[in-house]
N, C-alpha and C positions, 0 to 999 in steps of 0.2 A: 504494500500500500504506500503511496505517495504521503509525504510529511505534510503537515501543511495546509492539507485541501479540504478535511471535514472540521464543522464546528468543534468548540470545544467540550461538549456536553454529549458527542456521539463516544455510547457506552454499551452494553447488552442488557436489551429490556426483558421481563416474561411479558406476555401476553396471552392472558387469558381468556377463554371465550365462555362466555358467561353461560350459553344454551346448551354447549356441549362436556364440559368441562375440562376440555384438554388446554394445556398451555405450549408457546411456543415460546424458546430463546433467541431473540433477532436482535442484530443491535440496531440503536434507533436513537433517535434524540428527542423524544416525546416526553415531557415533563409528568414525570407522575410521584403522588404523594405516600402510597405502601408501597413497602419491600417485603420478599418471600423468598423463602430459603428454596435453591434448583436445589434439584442431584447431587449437584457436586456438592452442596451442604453451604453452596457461598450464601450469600444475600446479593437480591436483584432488585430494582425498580419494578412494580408491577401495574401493567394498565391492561383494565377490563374491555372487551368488545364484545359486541350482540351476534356476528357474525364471522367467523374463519372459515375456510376453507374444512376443515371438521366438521362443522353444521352447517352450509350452505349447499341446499339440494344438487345446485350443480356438480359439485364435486361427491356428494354422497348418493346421489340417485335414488334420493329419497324425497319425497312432498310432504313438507309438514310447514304447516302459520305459527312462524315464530311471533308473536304480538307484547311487545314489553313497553307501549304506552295507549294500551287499551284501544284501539284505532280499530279493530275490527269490531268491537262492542258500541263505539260511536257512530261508524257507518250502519251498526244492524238500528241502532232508534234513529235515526234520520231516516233509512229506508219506510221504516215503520210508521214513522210522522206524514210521509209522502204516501204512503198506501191509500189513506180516507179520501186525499183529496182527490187521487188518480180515478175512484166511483164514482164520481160526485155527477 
C-alpha cells in the first residue's frame, strides 16, 4: 500500500448486520461509537447495518421483508384509509 494516500482514521471496522447476525472485518473509516472483541480477541470499532450481502435476497436467494421502520404496516392503513373511498 502506498504511504500517504488514505485518511488518517482508515482502520479495521466489524460490521454487523443486524437481520442476519453475521459480522464482517473490513477496514473503513466510518466513525462509530462501540467496540467488540473479533476472533482474534482484539477490540474493533463496531457499526451496525440493516443489510449485507448475508441477508440480502440477492445474494441468498431467498425472499423475505426485512421492515425495521414499520413502512410496510404504514402502507397497509393508508391502503386501508383509501379502500372506503375507492366504493364510494
Amino acid at each position: 500500500m502506498k504511504k500517504d494516500i488514505h485518511p488518517k482514521d482508515y482502520r479495521l471496522v466489524i460490521f454487523a448486520d443486524n437481520s442476519s447476525g453475521v459480522k464482517f472485518l473490513i477496514s473503513s473509516t466510518i466513525a462509530a461509537k462501540e467496540t467488540a472483541k473479533w476472533t482474534d480477541g482484539k477490540d474493533y470499532p463496531v457499526h451496525y447495518v440493516e443489510i449485507s450481502s448475508a441477508s440480502h435476497p440477492f445474494y441468498t436467494n431467498q425472499e423475505k421483508t426485512i421492515d425495521t421502520a414499520g413502512r410496510v404496516e404504514k402502507f397497509k392503513s393508508r391502503q386501508a384509509k383509501a379502500k372506503p373511498k375507492a366504493g364510494k
